[in-house]
C-alpha positions as CSV (number, residue, x, y, z in Angstrom):
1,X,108.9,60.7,-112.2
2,X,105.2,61.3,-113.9
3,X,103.6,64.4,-112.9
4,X,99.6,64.3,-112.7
5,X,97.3,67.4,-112.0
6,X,95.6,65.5,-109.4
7,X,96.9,62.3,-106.9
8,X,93.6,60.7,-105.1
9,X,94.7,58.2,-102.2
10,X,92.0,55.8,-101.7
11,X,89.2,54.5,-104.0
12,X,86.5,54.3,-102.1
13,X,83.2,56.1,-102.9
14,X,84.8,59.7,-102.6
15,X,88.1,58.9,-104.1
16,X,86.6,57.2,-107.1
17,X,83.8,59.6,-107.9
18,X,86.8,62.3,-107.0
19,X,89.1,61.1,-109.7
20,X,86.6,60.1,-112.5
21,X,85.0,64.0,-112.5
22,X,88.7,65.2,-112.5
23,X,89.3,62.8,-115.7
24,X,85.9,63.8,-116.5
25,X,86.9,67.8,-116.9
26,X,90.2,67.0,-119.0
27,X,92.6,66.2,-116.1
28,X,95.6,64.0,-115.8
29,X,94.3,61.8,-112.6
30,X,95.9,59.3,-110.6
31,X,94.6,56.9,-107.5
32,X,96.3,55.3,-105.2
33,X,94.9,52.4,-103.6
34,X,96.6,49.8,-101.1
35,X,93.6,47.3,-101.3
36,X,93.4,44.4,-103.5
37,X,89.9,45.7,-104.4
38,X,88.6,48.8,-104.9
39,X,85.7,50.4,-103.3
40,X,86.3,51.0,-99.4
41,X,84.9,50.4,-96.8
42,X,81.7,51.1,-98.3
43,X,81.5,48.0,-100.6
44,X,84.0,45.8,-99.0
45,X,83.0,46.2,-95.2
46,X,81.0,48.6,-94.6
47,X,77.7,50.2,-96.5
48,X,77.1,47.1,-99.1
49,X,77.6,44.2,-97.3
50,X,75.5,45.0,-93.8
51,X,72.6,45.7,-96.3
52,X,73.2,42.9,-98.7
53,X,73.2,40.8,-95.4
54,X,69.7,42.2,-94.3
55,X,67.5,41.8,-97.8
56,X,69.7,37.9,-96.9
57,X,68.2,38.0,-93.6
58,X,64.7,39.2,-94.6
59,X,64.6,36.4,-97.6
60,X,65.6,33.7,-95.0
61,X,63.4,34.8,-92.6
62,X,60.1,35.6,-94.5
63,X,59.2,38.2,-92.2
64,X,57.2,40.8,-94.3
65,X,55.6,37.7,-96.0
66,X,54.3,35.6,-93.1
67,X,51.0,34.8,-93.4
68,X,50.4,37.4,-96.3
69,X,48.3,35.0,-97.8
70,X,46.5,33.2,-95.1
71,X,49.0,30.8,-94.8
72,X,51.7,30.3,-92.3
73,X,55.0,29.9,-93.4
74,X,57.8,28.2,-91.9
75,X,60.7,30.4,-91.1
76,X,64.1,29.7,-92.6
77,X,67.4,29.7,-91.6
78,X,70.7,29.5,-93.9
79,X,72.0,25.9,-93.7
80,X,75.9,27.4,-93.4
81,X,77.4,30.5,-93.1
82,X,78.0,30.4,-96.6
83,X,75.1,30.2,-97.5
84,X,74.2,33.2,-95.4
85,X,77.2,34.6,-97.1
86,X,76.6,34.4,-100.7
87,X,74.9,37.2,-102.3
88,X,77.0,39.5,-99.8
89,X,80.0,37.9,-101.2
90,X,79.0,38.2,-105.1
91,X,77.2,41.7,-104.9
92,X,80.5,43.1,-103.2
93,X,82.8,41.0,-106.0
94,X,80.3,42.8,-108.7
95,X,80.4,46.2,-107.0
96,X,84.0,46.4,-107.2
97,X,84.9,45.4,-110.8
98,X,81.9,48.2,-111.7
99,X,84.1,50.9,-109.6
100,X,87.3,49.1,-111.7
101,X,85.8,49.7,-115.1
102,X,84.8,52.9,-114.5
103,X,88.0,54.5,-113.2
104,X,89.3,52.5,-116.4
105,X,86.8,54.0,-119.0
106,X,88.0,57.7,-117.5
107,X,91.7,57.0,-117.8
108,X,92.5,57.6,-114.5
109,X,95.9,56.2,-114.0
110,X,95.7,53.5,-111.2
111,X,98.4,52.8,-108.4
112,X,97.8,49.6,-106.5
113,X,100.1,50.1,-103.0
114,X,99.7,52.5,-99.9
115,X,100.6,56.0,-100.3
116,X,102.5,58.3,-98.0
117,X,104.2,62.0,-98.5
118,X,107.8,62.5,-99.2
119,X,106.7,65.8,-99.7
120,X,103.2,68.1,-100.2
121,X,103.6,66.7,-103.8
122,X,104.9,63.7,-104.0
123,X,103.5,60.7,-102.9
124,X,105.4,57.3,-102.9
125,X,103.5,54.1,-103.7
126,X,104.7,51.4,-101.9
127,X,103.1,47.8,-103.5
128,X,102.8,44.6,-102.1
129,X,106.1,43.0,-103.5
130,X,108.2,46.2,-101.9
131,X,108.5,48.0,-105.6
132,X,108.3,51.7,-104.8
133,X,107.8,54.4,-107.5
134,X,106.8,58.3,-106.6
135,X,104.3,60.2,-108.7
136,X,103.8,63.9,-108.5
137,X,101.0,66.1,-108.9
138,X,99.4,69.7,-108.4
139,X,96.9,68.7,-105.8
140,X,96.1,65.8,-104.0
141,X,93.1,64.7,-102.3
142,X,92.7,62.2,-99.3
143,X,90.5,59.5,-99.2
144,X,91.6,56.7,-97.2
145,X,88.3,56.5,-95.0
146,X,88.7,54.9,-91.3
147,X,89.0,51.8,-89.5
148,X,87.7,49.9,-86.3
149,X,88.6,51.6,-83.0
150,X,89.8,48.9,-80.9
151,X,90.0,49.1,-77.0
152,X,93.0,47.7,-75.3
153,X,90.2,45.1,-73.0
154,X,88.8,43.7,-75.9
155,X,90.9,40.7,-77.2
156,X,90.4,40.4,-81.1
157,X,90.9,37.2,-82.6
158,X,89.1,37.7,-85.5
159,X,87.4,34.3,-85.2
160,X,85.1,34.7,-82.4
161,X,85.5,38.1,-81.1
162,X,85.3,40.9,-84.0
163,X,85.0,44.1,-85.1
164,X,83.1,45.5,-87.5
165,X,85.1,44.6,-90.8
166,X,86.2,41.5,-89.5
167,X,82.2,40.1,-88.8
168,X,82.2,39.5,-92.4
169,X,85.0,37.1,-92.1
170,X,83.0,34.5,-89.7
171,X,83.3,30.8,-90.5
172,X,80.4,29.8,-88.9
173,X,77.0,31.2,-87.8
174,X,77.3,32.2,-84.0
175,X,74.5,30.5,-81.6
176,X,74.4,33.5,-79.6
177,X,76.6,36.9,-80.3
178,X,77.0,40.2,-77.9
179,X,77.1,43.2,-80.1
180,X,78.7,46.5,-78.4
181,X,77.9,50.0,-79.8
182,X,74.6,50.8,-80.4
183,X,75.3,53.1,-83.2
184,X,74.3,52.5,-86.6
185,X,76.6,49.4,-87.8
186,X,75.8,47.5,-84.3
187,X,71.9,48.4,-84.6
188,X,71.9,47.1,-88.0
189,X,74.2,43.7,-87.0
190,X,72.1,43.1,-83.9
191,X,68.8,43.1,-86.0
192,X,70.4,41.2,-89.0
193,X,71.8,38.2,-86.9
194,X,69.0,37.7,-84.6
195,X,66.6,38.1,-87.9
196,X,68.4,34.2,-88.9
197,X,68.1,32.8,-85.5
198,X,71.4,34.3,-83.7
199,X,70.4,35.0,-79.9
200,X,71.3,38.6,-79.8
201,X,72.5,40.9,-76.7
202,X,73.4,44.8,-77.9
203,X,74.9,46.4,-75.2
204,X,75.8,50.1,-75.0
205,X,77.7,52.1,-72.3
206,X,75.0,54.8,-72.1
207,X,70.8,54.8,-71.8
208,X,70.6,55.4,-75.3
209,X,70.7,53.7,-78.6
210,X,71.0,55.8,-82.3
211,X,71.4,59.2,-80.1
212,X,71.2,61.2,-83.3
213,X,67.8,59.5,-83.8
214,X,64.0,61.3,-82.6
215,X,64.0,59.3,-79.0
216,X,59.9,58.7,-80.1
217,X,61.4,56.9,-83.1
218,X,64.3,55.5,-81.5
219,X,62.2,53.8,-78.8
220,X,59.8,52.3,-81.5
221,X,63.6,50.6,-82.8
222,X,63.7,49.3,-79.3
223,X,60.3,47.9,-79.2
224,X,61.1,46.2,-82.2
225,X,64.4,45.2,-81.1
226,X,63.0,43.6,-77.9
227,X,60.1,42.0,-79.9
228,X,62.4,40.1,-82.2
229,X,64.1,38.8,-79.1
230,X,67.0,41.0,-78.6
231,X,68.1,41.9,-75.2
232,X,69.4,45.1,-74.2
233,X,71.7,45.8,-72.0
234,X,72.0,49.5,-71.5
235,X,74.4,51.4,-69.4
236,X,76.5,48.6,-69.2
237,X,79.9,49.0,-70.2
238,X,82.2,46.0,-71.3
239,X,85.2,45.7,-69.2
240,X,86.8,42.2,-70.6
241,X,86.3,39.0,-72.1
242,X,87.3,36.1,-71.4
243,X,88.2,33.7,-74.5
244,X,88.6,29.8,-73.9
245,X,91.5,28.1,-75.6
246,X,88.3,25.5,-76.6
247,X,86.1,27.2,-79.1
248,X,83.3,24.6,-77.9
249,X,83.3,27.0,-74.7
250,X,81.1,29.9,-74.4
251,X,82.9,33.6,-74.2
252,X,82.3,35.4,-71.1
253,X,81.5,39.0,-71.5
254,X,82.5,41.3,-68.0
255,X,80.6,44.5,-67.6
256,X,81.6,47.2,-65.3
257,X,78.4,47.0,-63.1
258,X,79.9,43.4,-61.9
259,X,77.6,41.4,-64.6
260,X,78.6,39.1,-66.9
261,X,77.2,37.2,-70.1
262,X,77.8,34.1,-72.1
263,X,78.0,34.2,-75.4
264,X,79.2,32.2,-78.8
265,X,80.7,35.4,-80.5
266,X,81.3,38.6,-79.6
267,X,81.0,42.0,-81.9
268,X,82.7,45.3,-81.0
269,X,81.1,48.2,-83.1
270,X,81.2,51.2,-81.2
271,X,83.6,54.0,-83.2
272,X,86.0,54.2,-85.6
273,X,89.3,56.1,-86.3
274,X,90.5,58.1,-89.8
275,X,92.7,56.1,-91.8
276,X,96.0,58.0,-91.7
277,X,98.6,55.3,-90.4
278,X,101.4,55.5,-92.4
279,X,100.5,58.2,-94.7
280,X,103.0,60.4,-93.5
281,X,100.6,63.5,-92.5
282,X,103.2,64.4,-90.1
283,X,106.2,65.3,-92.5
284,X,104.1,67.8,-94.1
285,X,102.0,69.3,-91.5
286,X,98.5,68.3,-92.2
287,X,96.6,69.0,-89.4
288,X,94.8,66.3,-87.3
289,X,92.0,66.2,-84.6
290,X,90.5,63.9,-82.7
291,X,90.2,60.0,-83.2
292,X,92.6,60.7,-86.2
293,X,90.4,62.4,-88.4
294,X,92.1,65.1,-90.5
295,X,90.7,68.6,-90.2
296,X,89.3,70.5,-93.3
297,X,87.1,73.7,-94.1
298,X,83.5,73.8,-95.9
299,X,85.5,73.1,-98.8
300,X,87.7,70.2,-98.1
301,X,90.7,71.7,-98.2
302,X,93.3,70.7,-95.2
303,X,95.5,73.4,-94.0
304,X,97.6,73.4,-96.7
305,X,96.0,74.9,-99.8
306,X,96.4,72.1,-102.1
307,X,96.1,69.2,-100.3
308,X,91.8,67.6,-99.1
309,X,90.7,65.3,-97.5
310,X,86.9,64.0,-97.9
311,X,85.2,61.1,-96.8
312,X,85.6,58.9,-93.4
313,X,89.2,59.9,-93.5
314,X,87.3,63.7,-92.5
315,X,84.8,62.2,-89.6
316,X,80.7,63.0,-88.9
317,X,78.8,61.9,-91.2
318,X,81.1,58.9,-93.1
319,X,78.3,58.4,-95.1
320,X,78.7,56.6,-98.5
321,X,76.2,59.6,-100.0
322,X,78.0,62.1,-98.3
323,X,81.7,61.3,-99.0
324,X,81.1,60.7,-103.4
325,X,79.3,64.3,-103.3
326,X,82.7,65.5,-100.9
327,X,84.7,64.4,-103.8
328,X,83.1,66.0,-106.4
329,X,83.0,69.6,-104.2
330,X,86.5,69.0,-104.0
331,X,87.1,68.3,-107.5
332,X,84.7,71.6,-108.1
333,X,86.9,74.2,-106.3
334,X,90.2,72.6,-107.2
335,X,89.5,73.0,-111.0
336,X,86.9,75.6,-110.6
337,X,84.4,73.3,-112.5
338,X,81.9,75.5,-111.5
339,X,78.8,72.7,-111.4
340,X,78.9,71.6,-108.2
341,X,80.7,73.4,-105.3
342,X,78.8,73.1,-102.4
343,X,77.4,69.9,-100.3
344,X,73.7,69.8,-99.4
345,X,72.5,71.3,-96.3
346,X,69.8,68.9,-96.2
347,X,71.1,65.5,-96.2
348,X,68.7,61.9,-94.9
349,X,69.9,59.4,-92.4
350,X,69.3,55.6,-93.4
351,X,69.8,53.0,-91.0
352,X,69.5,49.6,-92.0
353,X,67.5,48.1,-89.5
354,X,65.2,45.0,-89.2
355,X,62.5,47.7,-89.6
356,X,64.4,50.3,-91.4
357,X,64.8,53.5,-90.1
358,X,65.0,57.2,-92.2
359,X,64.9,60.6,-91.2
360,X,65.5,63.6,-92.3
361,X,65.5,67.1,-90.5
362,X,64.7,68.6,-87.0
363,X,63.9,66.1,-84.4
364,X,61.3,67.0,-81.7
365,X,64.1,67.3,-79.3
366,X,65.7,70.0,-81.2
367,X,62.8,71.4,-82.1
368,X,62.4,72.1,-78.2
369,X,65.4,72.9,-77.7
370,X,65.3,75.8,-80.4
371,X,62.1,77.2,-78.9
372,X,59.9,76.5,-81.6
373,X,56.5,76.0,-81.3
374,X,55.7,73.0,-83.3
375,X,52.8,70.4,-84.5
376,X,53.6,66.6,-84.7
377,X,51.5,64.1,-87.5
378,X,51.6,60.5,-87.7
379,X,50.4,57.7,-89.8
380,X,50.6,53.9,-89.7
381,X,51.5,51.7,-92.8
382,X,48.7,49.2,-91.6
383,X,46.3,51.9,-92.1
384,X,46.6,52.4,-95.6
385,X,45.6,50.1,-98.7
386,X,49.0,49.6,-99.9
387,X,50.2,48.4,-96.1
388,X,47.3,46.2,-95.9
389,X,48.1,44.6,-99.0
390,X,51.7,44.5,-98.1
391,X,50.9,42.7,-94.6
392,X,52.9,45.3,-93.0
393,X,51.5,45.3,-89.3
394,X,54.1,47.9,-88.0
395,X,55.9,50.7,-89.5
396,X,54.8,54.9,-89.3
397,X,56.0,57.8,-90.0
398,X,56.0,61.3,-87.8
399,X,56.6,64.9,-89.4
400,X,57.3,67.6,-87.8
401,X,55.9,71.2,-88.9
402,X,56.0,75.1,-87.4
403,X,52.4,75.8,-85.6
404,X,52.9,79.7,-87.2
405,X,53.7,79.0,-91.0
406,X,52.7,74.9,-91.0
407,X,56.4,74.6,-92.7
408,X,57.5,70.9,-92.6
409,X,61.0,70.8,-90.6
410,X,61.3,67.3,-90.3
411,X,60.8,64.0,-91.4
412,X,60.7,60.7,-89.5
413,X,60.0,56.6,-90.4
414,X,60.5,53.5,-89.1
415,X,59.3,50.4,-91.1
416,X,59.4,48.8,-94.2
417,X,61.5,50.7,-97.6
418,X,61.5,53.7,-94.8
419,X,65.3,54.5,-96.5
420,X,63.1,54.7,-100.1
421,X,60.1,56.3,-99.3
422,X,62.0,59.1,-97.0
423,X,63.6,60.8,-100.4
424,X,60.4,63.1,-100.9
425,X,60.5,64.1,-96.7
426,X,64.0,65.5,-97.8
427,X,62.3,67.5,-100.5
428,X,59.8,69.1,-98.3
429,X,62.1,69.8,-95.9
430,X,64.5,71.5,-98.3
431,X,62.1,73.4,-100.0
432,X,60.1,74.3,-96.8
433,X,56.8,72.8,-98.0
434,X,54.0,73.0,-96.0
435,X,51.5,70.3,-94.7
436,X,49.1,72.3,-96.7
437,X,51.4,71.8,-99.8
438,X,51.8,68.0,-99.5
439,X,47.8,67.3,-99.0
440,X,47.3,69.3,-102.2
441,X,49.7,66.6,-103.8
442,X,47.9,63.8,-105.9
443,X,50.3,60.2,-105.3
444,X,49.6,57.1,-107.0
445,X,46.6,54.9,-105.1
446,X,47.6,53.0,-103.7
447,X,51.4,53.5,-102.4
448,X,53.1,54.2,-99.4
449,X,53.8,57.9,-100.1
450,X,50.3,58.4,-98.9
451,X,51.9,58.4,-95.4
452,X,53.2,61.9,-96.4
453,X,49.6,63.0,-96.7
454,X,47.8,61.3,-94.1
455,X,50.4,62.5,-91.9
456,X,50.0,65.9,-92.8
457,X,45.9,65.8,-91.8
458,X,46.6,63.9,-88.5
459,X,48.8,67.2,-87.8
460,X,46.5,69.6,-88.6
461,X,44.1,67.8,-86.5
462,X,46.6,68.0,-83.7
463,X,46.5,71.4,-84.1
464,X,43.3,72.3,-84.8
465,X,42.0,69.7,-81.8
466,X,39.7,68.3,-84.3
467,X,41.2,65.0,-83.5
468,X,39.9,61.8,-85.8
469,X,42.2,58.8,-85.4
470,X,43.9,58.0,-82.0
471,X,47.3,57.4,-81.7
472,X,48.5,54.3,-79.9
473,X,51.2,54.5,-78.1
474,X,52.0,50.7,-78.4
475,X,51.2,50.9,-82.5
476,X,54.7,51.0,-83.5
């Protein structure tokens, strides 16, 4: 039996950056990974291919260049879904033969089969053609990320009615499609499809859509939403569908107020559970919590001492970002690396939106909540040079500062790049900059950072009453 110092299970984002900083410090590594291709959920059904899907959308579509030049273009749609499909397809086929090479160039020691315990260190690999073999090792870290939560009323076929991994699979472009969850994956879907033509319902159980979101900024989304012809359908919860043997036949979505929809497809997108079916968690005593996602402290450790867990597998946030930096903290206080032991406090929030949508920080509600007197600024990306030249008619960003110290304690944009440009808001908000700070900063002229600073002056104008520009309420 081989004997590593350290056994990853699952190479997705945290499992491979895991293993190659373990490889990277001198140690015998190996991963584990049931999939035919590496990567997770992050490049295989997740992260990568919702946003390859939207810069597909946006090219189709032409909507930031539409008349950027005086003359009208004609909106296009893909010709076939695979059409639509193809950059997803070969940035995800590229994506994972780059994750490949580089747990190759560290010499980690690759297992392809699912994992489970015999016993807290020994892990049996099970492959495809029933061939088992058990490895051993020191520690062992958990990566296996999550999968769609599916209701017992929704019937999955995986051809007109899907989840959220299973979208990617569609054989044709839907006419009309009714997206549940309005978290981020069914925001992001919902703007994608109905950015190519797709007649688009999102409906959610509560009043609510992004509910981690500033409501100001989240009800800008909806504006957009609405705009681009999506209908909501809020506090409405799906009780059953009804699926035609004839595909020619629309669905009929059943919601629990007595209403009911037609629609082409159907897309369930509300939750997901950790990935530990079969691993065996139970033989060794890992402990589990809610929606199956494995309890661990600040460092990743489980509740036995050599055994983490990072990533989805671990729950809020299952962010791409978040679970490669999980990895290497684990990594750090399993081999006392000493370079990197502790995940950032301050952390941004991109949702990938038809506009995009970033933030980073306090929202005004929590701001309230926490009794703290605060001072909100705003500024539009049509009322700077760079918008203008851009075209971009909508899109703005709001900060949030302290009325005592002017300290900047949260970021917010919706628009264009808004996942780019929000990268120096998490700076200002780690480093508790003030508005005073960032109007003392010189930008290139002329780029969209210059939100930062106009911003900043419409807040001190706020709080000084010395009011300038007025703030439309309809300018989102």
């Amino acid at each position: 039996m081989k004997r590593y110092d350290l056994i990853v299970i699952g190479g997705g984002p945290g499992g491979e950056k895991a293993a190659v900083k373990a490889a990277y410090f001198g140690h015998k590594v190996a991963l584990v990974e049931a999939k035919e291709r590496l990567g997770g959920a992050a490049i295989n059904t997740g992260t990568l291919p919702s946003k390859t899907l939207k810069e597909t959308a946006l090219f189709f579509s032409g909507k930031y260049q539409r008349g950027l030049y005086g003359v009208e273009s004609e909106t296009l749609y893909p010709s076939s879904i695979e059409q639509f499909m193809y950059r997803t397809k070969y940035v995800m086929e590229s994506e994972a033969l780059d994750v490949l090479n580089n747990i190759v160039r560290h010499q980690v020691a690759l297992y392809k089969g699912h994992g489970h315990f015999i016993d807290p260190h020994t892990v049996e690999v099970v492959a495809s053609d029933g061939k088992t073999q058990q490895i051993q090792a020191d520690y062992i870290i958990i990566a296996t990320g999550s999968y769609p939560f599916h209701p017992p009323y929704i019937p999955f076929d995986n051809k007109r009615v899907h989840d959220s991994d299973t979208i990617l699979n569609m054989t044709r472009t839907p006419r009309s499609i009714c997206v549940t969850g309005a978290g981020v994956i069914g925001c992001e879907y919902a703007t994608i499809l109905a950015e190519v033509g797709v007649k688009v319902y999102l409906s959610n159980p509560t009043d609510q859509i992004l509910t981690f979101l500033d409501r100001e900024i989240a009800k800008a989304l909806i504006y957009q939403m609405e705009k681009d012809g999506i209908t909501l359908l809020l506090n409405e919860k799906v009780t059953g569908i009804d699926v035609p043997s004839n595909s020619s036949l629309p669905l009929t979505v059943h919601f629990e107020s007595g209403a009911s929809i037609q629609t082409d497809g159907y897309l369930f997108a509300a939750g997901r559970n950790g990935n530990i079916n079969g691993l065996g968690l139970e033989r060794i005593g890992i402990k589990v919590g809610s929606r199956e996602f494995i309890e661990v402290d600040d460092t990743y450790r489980t509740n036995i001492p050599h055994i983490y867990a990072i990533g989805d597998v671990i729950g809020f946030p299952s962010l791409a970002s978040t679970s490669m930096d999980q990895g290497r903290v684990a990594v750090a206080h399993i081999f006392k690396t000493k370079d990197f032991d502790i995940l950032a406090k301050v952390i941004p929030f991109g949702i990938y939106t038809i506009p995009e949508v970033s933030m980073v920080g306090m929202t005004e509600e929590e701001a309230i909540k926490q009794n703290i007197p605060y001072c909100v600024g705003r500024a539009r990306y049509k009322d700077l040079l760079r918008g203008k030249i851009m075209g971009t008619e909508s899109g703005y960003m709001k900060i949030i500062f302290r009325k005592d110290d002017l300290v900047i304690i949260g970021v917010h944009l919706i628009g264009n790049i808004a996942s780019e440009i929000i990268h120096y808001g998490m700076t200002l908000v780690e480093r508790k900059m003030s508005v005073q700070e960032v109007i003392s900063v010189v930008f290139n002229f002329p780029t969209l950072h210059d939100l930062y600073k106009y911003a900043c002056y419409d807040g001190l104008g706020n709080l000084s009453g010395h009011k300038i520009k007025i703030w439309e309420n309809n300018s989102h």
